[in-house]
N, C-alpha and C positions, 0 to 999 in steps of 0.2 A: 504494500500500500504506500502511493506516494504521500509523505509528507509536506504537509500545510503550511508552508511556515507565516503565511500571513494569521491564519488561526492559532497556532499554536505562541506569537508573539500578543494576539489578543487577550489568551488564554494567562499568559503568564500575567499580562497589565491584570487582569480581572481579580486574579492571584493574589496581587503585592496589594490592590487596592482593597479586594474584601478581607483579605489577611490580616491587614493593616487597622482597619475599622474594628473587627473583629477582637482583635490584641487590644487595642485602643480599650474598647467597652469592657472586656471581663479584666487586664490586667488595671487598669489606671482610673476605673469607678467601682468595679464589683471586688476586688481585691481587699479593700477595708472596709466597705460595705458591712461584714460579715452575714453573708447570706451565700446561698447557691446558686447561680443563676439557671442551668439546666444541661443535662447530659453529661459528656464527658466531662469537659468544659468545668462543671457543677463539683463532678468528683476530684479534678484536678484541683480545684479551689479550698475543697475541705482539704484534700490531701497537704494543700500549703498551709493550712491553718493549724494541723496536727503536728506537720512533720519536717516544712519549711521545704517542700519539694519543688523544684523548677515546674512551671502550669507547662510549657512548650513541652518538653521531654515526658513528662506523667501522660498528656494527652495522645504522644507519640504511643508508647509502650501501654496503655488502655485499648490501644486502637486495631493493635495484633490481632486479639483472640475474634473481634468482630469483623474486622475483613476478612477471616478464615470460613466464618459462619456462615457471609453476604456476598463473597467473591461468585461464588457460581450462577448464581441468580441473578447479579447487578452484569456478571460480563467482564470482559481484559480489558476493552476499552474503558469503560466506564470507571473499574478501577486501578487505572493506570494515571489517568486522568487527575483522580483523587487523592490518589498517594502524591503526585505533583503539589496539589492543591493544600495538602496536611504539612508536607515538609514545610511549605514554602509559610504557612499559619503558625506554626511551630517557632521557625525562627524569627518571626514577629512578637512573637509573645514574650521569645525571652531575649531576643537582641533590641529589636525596635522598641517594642512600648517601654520596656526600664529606663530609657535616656526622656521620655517624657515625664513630666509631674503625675504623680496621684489625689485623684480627686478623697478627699474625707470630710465631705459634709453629709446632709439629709442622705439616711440612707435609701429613699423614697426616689430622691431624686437620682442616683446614684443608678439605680434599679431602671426608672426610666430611660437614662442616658446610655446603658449599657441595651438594653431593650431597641432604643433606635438606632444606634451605632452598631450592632451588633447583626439586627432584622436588614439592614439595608447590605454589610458583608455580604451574609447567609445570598440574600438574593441573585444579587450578583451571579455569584458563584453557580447555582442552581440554575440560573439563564444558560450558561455556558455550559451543562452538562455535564458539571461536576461536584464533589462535595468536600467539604469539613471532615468527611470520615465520622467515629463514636456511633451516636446516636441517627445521624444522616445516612449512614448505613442502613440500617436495621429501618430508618422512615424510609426510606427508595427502597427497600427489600418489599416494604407495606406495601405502597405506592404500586409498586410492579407486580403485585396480586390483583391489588382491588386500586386502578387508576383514576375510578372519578372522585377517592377521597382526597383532598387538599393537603397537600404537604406541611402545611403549621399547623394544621388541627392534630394531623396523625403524630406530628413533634412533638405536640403539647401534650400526649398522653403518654407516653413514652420517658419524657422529663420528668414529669408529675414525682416518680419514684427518687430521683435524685433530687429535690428540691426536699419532700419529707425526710430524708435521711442529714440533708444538710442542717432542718432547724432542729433536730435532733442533737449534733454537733456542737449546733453555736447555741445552744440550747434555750433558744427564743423562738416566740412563737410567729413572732415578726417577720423571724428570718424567713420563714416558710411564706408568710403573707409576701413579702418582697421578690422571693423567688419565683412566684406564682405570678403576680405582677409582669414582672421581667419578661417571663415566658409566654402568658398570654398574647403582650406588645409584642414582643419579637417576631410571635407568629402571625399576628395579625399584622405587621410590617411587611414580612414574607409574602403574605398572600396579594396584600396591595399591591406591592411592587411587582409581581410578578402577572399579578391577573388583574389588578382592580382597573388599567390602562385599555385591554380589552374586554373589560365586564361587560355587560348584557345584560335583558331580560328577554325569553322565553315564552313566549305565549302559545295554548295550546286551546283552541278554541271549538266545541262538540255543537254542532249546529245541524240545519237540516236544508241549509243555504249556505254551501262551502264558497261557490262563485261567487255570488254577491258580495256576500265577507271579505273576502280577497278582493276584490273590485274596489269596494270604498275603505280598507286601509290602504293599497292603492293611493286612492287621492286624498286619504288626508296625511299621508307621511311619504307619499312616493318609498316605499318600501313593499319588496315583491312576499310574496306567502307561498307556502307546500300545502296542497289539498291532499289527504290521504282517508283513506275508505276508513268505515269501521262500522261495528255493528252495536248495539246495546243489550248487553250480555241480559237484564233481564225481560225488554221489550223485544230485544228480538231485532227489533228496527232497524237498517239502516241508514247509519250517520257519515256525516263527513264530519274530518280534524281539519281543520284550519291552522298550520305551524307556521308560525312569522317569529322572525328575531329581529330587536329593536335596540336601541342604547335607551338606556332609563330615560333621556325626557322625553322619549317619543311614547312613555307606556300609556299618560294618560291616551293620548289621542289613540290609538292602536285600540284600545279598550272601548271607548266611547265610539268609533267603528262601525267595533261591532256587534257591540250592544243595538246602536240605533237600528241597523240593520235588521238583526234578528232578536230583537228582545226576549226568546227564549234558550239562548245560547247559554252553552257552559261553558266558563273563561276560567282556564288555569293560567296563573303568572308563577314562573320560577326565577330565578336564579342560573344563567349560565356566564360560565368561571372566562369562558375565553370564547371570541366569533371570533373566525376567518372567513374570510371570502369578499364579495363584492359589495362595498359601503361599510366594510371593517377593517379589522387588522388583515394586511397580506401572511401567508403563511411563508417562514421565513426557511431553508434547510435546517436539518440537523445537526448541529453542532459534534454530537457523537458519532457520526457515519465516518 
């Protein structure tokens, strides 16, 4: 396979940049914090608090037994990738951030700042199809079972167990609250950054007038719709779905439609994480091929 090197020069910037954030938020706010903030990350941090352990090296050597477990499943590429991406986090943490000051105020704040300096790393990295390693393992392991769960939710359950063990440690109950904190933001940073730019809504509309439906969202948003057949499992009937995908401010109008339309419509509105296609995000290659 020919090598990229315009990708792989991207890959490195991506690297030194989320790296760099990443070291920033756990070593130089979460570090006297005394809290966990989450994953390995989280254990590296108690580790320093019991035992005075380097976070870079602790989080290197945590990282062994879980690429061992997650390597077949995630693939060479992928974790070739990430072992790049962990060296390069590692010497961040313990060359780069220590020449910076540490932050020792609100530990609240602290928790925040590591949360969004931290969530915006993470994403980064995760656009370019690669990871952190620890616990980014074991979520991409998730992930690559079950893909339409969101990657900071499936983190945040995952974490949850290192942040309990941390206020254990520092033996506050705070700690735990701050932890939780941290990790929520961080994945809800995550997800923003990664999806919240092509978010969407979803509408899935059960009518007995699919054309006309489709016709007047048409004209009131210039936006096209999928008619697709269906039946009503207990009338028997049937119906046409009317699926149109819209950006949030076109839901009211989308809605109101097709309502006027058919006033006996059934209107599901969801939630989707990412559109491509014509009047959204272009779908871009894969970073991992």
């Amino acid at each position: 396979m020919k090598l990229d090197m315009k990708n792989l020069a991207q890959d490195l910037a991506v690297d030194l940049i989320g790296g760099f954030l990443i070291a920033l938020g756990v070593y130089n706010f979460t570090l006297n914090a005394n809290f966990a903030p989450a994953g390995v990350n989280g254990i590296a941090v108690i580790l320093n608090y019991l035992f005075g352990f380097n976070l870079g090296i602790t989080i290197l050597v945590f990282n062994i037994p879980i690429i061992l477990l997650s390597y077949r499943l995630l693939g060479k590429v992928f974790l070739l990738k990430s072992i790049k991406t962990m060296v390069i986090g590692s010497l961040m943490m313990d060359v780069v951030a220590p020449l910076l000051p540490t932050y020792s105020g609100d530990p609240l704040l602290a928790a925040i700042c590591t949360a969004v300096l931290s969530g915006i790393g993470y994403a980064l990295i995760y656009v370019r199809g690669s990871s952190t390693g620890g616990t980014d393992f074991l979520t991409m392991s998730v992930r690559a079972i079950k893909p339409y769960l969101s990657i900071g939710k499936i983190a945040m359950c995952l974490d949850s167990c290192v942040i309990l063990v941390g206020g254990l440690v520092f033996r506050n109950v705070d700690a735990v609250i701050y932890g939780l904190i941290c990790t929520f933001c961080t994945s809800t940073m995550v997800d923003k950054i990664m999806y919240g730019l092509g978010a969407g809504k979803l509408l899935l509309i059960v009518t007995d007038h699919g054309y006309e439906v489709a016709k007047s969202i048409e004209r009131a948003t210039d936006r096209g719709a999928t008619i697709l057949r269906a039946e009503g499992s207990y009338s028997q009937a049937e119906k046409q779905v009317v699926m149109c995908a819209c950006d949030k401010k076109q839901i009211t109008l989308v809605r109101d439609a097709a309502h006027q339309t058919d006033s006996n419509s059934f209107i599901i509105v969801t939630e989707s994480n990412e559109v491509f296609g014509e009047g959204f995000k272009r779908l871009a290659p894969s970073h991992q091929k």
